[in-house]
C-alpha positions as CSV (number, residue, x, y, z in Angstrom):
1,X,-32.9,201.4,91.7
2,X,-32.9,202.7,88.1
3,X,-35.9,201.4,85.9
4,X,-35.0,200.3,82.5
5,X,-37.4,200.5,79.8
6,X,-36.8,197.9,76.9
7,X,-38.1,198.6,73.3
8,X,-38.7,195.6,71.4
9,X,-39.2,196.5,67.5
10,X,-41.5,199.2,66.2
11,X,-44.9,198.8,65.9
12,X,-47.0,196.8,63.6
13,X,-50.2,198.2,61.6
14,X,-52.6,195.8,59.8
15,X,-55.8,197.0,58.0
16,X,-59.0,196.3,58.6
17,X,-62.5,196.7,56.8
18,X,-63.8,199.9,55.8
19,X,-67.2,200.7,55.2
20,X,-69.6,203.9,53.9
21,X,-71.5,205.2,56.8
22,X,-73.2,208.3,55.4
23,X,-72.3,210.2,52.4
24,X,-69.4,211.7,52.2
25,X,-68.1,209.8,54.8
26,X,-66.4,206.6,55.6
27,X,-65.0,204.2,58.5
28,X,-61.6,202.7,58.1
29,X,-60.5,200.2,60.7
30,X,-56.6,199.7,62.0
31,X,-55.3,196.8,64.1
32,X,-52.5,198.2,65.7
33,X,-50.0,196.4,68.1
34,X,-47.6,198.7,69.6
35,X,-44.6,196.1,70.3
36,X,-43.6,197.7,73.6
37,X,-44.8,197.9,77.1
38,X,-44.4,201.6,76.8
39,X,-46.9,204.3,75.0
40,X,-47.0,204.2,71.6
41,X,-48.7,207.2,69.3
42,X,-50.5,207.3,66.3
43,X,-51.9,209.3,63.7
44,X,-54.5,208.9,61.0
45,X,-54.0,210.4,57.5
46,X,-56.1,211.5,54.5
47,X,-55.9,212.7,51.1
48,X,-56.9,212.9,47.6
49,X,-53.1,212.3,46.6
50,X,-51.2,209.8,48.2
51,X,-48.2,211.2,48.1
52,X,-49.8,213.9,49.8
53,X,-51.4,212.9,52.6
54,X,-52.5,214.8,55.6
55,X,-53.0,214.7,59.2
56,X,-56.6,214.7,60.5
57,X,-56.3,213.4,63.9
58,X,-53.6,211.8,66.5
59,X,-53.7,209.8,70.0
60,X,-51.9,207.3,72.3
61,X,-51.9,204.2,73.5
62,X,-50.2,202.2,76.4
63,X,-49.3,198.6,76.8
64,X,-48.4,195.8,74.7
65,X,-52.1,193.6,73.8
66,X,-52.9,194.9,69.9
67,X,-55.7,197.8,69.8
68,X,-58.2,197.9,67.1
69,X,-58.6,202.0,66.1
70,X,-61.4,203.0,64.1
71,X,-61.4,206.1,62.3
72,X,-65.0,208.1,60.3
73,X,-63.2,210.1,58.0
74,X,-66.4,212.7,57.1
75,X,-66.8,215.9,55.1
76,X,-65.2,213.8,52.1
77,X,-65.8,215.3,48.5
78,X,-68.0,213.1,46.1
79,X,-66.4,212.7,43.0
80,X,-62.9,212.0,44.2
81,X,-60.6,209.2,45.2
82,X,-59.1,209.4,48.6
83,X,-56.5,207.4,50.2
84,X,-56.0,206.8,54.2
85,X,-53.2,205.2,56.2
86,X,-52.3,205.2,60.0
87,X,-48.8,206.0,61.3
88,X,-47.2,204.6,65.0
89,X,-44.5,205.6,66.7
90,X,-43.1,204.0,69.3
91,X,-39.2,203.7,71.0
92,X,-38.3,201.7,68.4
93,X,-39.2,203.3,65.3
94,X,-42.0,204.7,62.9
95,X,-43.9,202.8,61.4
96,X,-45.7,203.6,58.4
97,X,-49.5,201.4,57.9
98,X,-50.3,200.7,54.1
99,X,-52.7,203.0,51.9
100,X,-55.9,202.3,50.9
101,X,-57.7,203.5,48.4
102,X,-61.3,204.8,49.4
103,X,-63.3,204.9,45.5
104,X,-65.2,207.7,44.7
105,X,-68.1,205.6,44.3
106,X,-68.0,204.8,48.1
107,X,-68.5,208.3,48.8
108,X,-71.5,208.7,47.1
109,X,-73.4,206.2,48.4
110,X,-76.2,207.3,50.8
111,X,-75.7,211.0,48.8
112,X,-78.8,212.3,46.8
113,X,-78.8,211.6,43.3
114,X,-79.9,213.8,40.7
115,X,-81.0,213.8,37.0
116,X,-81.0,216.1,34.9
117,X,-82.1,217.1,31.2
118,X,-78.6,217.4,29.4
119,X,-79.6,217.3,25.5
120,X,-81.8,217.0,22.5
121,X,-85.2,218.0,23.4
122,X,-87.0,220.1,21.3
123,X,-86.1,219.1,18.0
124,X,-88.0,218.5,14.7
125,X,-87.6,216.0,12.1
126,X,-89.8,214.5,9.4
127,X,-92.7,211.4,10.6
128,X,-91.2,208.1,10.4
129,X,-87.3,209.7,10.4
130,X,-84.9,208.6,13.4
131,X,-84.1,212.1,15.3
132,X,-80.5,213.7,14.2
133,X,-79.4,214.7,18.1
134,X,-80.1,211.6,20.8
135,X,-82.2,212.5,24.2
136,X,-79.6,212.4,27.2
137,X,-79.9,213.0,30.8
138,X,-77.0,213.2,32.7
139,X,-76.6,211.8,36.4
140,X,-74.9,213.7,39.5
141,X,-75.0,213.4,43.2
142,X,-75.4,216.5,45.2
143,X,-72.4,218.2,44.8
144,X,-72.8,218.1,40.6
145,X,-69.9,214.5,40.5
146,X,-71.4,212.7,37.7
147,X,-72.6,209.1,39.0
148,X,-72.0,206.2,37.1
149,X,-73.9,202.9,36.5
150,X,-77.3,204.8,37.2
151,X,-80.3,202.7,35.3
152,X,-82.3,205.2,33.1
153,X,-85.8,203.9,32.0
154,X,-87.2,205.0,28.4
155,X,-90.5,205.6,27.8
156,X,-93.1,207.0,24.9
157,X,-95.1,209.6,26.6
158,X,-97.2,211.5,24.4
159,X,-97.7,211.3,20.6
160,X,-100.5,211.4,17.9
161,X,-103.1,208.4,18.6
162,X,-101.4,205.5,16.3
163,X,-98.3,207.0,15.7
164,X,-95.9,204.1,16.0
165,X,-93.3,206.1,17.8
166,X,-90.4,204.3,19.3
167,X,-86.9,205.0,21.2
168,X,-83.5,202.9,21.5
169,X,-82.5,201.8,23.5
170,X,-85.4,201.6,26.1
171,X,-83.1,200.7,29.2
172,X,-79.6,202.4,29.3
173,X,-76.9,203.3,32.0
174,X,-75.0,206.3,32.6
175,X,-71.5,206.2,31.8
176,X,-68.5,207.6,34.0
177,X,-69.4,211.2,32.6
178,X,-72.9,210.0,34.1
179,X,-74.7,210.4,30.8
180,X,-77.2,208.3,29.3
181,X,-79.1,208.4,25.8
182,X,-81.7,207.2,23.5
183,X,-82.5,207.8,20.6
184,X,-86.5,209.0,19.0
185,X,-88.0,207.6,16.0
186,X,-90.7,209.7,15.0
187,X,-94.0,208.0,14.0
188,X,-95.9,207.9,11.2
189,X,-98.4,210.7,12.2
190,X,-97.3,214.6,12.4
191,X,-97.4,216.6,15.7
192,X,-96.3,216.3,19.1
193,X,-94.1,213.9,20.8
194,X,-92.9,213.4,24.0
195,X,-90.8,210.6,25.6
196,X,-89.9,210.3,29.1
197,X,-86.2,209.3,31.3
198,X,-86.7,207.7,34.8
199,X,-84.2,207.0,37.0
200,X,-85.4,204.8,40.1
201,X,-82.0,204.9,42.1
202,X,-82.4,209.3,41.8
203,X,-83.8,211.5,44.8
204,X,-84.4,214.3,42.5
205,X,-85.5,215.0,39.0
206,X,-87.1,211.8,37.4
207,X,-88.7,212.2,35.0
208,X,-87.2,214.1,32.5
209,X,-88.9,215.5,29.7
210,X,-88.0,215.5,26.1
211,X,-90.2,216.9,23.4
212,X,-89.6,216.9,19.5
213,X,-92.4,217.8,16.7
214,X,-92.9,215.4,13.5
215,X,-93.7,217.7,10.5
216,X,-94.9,216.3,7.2
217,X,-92.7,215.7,3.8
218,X,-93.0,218.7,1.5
219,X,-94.8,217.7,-1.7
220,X,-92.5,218.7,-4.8
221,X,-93.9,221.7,-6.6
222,X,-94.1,220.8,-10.7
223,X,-95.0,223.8,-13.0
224,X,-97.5,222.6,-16.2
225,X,-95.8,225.8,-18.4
226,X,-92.5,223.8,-18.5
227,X,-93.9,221.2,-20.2
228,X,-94.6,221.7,-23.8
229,X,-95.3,218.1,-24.6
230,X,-98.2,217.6,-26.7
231,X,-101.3,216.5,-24.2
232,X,-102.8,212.9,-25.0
233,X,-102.9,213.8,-28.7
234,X,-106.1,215.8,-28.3
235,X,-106.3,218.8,-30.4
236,X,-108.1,222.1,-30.0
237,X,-110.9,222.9,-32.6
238,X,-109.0,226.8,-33.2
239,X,-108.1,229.4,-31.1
240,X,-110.2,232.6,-30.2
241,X,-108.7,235.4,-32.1
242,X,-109.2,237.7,-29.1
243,X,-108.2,235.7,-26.0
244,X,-105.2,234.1,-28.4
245,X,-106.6,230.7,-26.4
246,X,-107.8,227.6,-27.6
247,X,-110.8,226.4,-27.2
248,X,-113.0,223.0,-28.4
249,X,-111.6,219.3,-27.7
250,X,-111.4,216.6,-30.6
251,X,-108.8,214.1,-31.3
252,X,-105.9,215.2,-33.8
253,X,-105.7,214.1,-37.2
254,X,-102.8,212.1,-37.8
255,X,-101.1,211.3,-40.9
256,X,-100.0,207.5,-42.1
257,X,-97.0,207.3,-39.6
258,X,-99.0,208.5,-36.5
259,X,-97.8,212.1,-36.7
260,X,-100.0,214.8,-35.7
261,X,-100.6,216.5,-38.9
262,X,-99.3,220.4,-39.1
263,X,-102.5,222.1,-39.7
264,X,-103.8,220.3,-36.3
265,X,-103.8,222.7,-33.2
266,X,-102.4,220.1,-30.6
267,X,-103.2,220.9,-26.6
268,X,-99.8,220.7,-24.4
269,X,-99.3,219.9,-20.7
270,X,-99.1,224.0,-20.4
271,X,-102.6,224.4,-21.8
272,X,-104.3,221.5,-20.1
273,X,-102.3,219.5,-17.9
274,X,-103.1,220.7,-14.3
275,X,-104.8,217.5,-13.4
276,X,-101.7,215.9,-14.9
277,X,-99.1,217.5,-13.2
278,X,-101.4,218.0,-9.5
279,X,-101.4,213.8,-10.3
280,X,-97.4,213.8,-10.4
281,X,-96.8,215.9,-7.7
282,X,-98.8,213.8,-5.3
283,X,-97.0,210.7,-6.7
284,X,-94.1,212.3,-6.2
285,X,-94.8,213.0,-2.5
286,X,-94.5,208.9,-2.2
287,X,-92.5,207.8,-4.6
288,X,-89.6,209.2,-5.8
289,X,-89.4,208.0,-9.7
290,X,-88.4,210.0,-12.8
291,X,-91.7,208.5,-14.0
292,X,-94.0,211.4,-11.9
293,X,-92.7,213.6,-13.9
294,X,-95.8,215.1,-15.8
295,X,-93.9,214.8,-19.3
296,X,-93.0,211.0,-18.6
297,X,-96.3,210.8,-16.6
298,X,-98.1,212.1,-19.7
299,X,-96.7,209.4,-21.8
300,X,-97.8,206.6,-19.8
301,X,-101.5,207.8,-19.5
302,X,-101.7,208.1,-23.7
303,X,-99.9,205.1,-24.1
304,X,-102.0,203.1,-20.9
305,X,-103.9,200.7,-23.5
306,X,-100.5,199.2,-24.3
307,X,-100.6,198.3,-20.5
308,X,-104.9,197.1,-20.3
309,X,-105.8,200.3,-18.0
310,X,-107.7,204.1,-19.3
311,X,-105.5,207.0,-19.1
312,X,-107.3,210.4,-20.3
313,X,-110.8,210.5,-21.8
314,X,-111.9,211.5,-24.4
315,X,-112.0,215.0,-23.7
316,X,-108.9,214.6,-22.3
317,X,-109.6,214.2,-18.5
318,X,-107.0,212.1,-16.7
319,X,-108.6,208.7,-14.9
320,X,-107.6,209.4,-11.4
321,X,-107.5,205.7,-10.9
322,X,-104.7,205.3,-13.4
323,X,-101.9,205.5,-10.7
324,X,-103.5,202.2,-9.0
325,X,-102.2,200.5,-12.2
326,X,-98.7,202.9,-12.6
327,X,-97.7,202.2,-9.2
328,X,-98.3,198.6,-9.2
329,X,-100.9,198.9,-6.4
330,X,-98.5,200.8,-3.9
331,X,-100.6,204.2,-4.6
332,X,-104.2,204.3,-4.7
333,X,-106.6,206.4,-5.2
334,X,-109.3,206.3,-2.9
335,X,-113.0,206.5,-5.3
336,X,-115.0,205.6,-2.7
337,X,-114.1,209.1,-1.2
338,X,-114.2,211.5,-3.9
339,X,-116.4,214.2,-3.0
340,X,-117.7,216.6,-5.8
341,X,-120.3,219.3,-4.9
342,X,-123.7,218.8,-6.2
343,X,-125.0,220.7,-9.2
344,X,-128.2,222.4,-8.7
345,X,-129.7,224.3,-12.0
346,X,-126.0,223.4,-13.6
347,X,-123.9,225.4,-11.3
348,X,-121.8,223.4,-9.4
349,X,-121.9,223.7,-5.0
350,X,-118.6,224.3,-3.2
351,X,-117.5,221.6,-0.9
352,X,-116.4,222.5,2.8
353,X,-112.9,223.0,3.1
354,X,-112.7,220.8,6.2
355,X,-113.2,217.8,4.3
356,X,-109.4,218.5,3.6
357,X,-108.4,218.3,6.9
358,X,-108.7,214.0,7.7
359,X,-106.1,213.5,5.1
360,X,-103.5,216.1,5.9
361,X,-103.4,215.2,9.6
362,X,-101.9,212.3,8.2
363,X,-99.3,213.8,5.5
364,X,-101.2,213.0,3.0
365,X,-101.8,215.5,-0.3
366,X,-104.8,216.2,-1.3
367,X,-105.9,217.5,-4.9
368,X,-109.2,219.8,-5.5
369,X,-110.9,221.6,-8.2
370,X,-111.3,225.4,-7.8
371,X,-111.8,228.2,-10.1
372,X,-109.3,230.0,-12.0
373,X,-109.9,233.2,-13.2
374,X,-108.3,234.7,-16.1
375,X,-107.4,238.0,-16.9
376,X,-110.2,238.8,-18.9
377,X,-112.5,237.7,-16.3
378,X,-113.8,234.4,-17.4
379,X,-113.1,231.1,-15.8
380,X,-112.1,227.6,-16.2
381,X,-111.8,225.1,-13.7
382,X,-108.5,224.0,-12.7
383,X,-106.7,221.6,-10.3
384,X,-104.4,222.3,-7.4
385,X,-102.5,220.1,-4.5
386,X,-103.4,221.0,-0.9
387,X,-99.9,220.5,1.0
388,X,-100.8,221.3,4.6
389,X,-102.5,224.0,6.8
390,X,-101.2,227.1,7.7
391,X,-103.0,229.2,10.4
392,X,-106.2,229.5,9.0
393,X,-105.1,229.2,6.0
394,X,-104.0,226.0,3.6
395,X,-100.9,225.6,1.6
396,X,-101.3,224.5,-1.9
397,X,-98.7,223.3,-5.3
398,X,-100.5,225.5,-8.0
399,X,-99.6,224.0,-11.4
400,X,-100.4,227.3,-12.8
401,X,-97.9,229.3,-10.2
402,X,-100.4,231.5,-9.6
403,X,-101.0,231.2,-5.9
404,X,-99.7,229.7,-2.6
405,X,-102.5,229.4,-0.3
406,X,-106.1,228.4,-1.4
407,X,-107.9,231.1,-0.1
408,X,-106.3,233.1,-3.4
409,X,-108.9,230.7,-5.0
410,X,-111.9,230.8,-3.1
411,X,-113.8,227.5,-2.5
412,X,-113.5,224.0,-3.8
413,X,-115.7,221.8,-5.7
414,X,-114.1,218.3,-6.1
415,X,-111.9,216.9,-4.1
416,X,-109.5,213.7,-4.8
417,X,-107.3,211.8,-2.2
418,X,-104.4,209.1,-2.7
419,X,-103.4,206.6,-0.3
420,X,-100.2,204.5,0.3
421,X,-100.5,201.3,0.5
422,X,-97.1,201.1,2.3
423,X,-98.2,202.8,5.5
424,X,-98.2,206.5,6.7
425,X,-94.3,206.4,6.8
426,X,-94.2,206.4,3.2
């Protein structure tokens, strides 16, 4: 007797849960009822495109009770979406199971996670300034895929001993190119700086290391020869018909409308005024303000009893202390640690040059007496800013022009520091 074999419909897929069981691969589950009492084949499929998708595997099953099929789809790239599907065939027809999406992010999980040093370190930038170029890491898996939504940790390593430093944010994550940033704010003291990335959920490379270098403000450089203003109205007593200089101090006759009268042999900024301008040039470093100008500067200190505070003396000596009362406080200098070198049988004693060194590891000017000598061999003293070091070496502002480092000038004998009241940044 003939057997007749009856094919109901086709069959029916339903999907189940999928889960990530190692990286790079992952378990999709399939309820399949086959709708027949006859065999019934199927076939899993995998791709990056769905339109695209390929075979990876096939089998049969007989009877008519649904079948759960579990598939580990493995050797998947990170970095890439992949879609999945089953297919059944039975007497009645194909049928074709939904697609489902498998994220990239699945794939990752359980994969090594990597960071890595991307951008910014080693820069420079002035104390107190924020850094131009942010620090950034960037965040793969093992196969280079950038990861997003990793935590990155940032933290102040290394930098001078009171420094201030600081970086924003201090808690970031990486985005879907799996970068991350902060940014550096130098602090207040120059040198070395170094600021740390940690990354908690990474297997390899935390920390990373960024370095940048605070350097100090450069101090404007003033020349006293462009200044041909008349020098607290102090005249010279005649000039030395050999040397063409003048020489002797004593104050300038005037006539009844305060002019300086013609026969009077008045002393400029050029011949006198290196204390002046040394004075504006350290002002200057702190202050930006037309008012450091040694012409302008120069004014205020003949004209300070207007304004209850001494200017120059007699001999036409500026009062150091006289930018405590121009600055309104901000700038001061600091009297209690002027340092001359003691006079023994009226020859002055040099002064170590080390003293120097307290004030610019904080970026702050310094101005000292040395000699000057002049072409005929004799010598005056005269004034000059110390700007920083330089090897072995220390850079100075000469009001005169003459020289750039102070070993040109030998020792020192005086030595006479500012302070800003504002704080090292300023």
């Amino acid at each position: 007797m003939p057997v007749t074999l009856t094919y109901k419909q086709p069959p029916v897929i339903s999907n189940g849960n999928g889960e990530t069981t190692a990286c790079q691969a992952y378990k999709a589950s399939y309820t399949l009822t086959p709708n027949t009492d006859c065999t019934t084949t199927y076939t899993f499929q995998i791709g990056t495109d769905p339109a695209q998708l390929a075979d990876v595997d096939q089998g049969t099953i007989s009877g008519s009770n649904p079948v759960i099929l579990q598939k580990e789809y493995t050797n998947l790239q990170t970095g890439k979406d992949y879609y999945h599907r089953l297919i059944a065939t039975n007497g009645a027809g194909t049928t074709y199971g939904e697609i489902v999406k498998i994220p990239k992010e699945e794939l990752s999980k359980g994969c090594g996670k990597i960071l890595q040093n991307y951008s910014g370190s080693g820069q420079e930038g002035l104390i107190c300034e924020t850094l131009k170029e942010p620090f950034t890491v960037k965040a793969t898996d093992t196969s280079g895929n950038p990861e997003a939504g990793i935590g990155i940790g940032w933290q102040i390593a290394a930098e001078p001993q009171g420094a201030g430093a600081s970086v924003t944010p201090t808690n970031s994550a990486t985005s879907s190119d799996g970068l991350a940033s902060s940014t550096l704010k130098l602090g207040s003291l120059p040198g070395d700086y170094t600021v740390n990335a940690t990354c908690s959920a990474c297997t390899e490379g935390s920390p990373q290391t960024f370095t940048a270098m605070a350097k100090c403000p450069d101090v404007p450089q003033y020349y006293q020869d462009d200044y041909s203003d008349d020098y607290d109205g102090i005249c010279a007593i005649g000039i030395d018909p050999n040397t063409k200089k003048k020489y002797g101090v004593k104050p300038c006759e005037k006539d009844a409308q305060g002019n300086v009268l013609s026969t009077e042999i008045p002393y400029t900024i050029a011949d006198k005024g290196c204390a002046l301008t040394s004075m504006g040039m350290v002002l200057d470093r702190y202050d930006k303000n037309p008012i450091n100008l040694p012409s302008l500067l120069n004014t205020t200190l003949k004209y300070s009893y207007l304004f209850k505070f001494k200017g120059y003396k007699e001999d036409g000596a500026v009062y150091w202390d006289a930018v405590n009362y121009i600055t309104g406080g901000q700038v001061k200098f600091k009297d209690e640690e002027a340092l001359d070198g003691h006079w023994i049988n009226n020859v002055q004693q040099s002064l170590s040059k080390s003293e120097i060194d307290q004030y610019l590891d904080k970026c702050s000017p310094v101005v000292v007496k040395v000699k000057r000598i002049r072409k005929d061999g004799s010598w005056g003293w005269h004034w000059v800013v110390v700007t920083g070091k330089s090897e072995t070496d220390y850079k100075i502002n000469d009001p005169a022009g003459d020289y750039n480092f102070l070993s040109q000038y030998g020792d020192i004998y005086s030595i006479r520091a500012y302070e800003n009241q504002g704080g090292g940044c300023k």
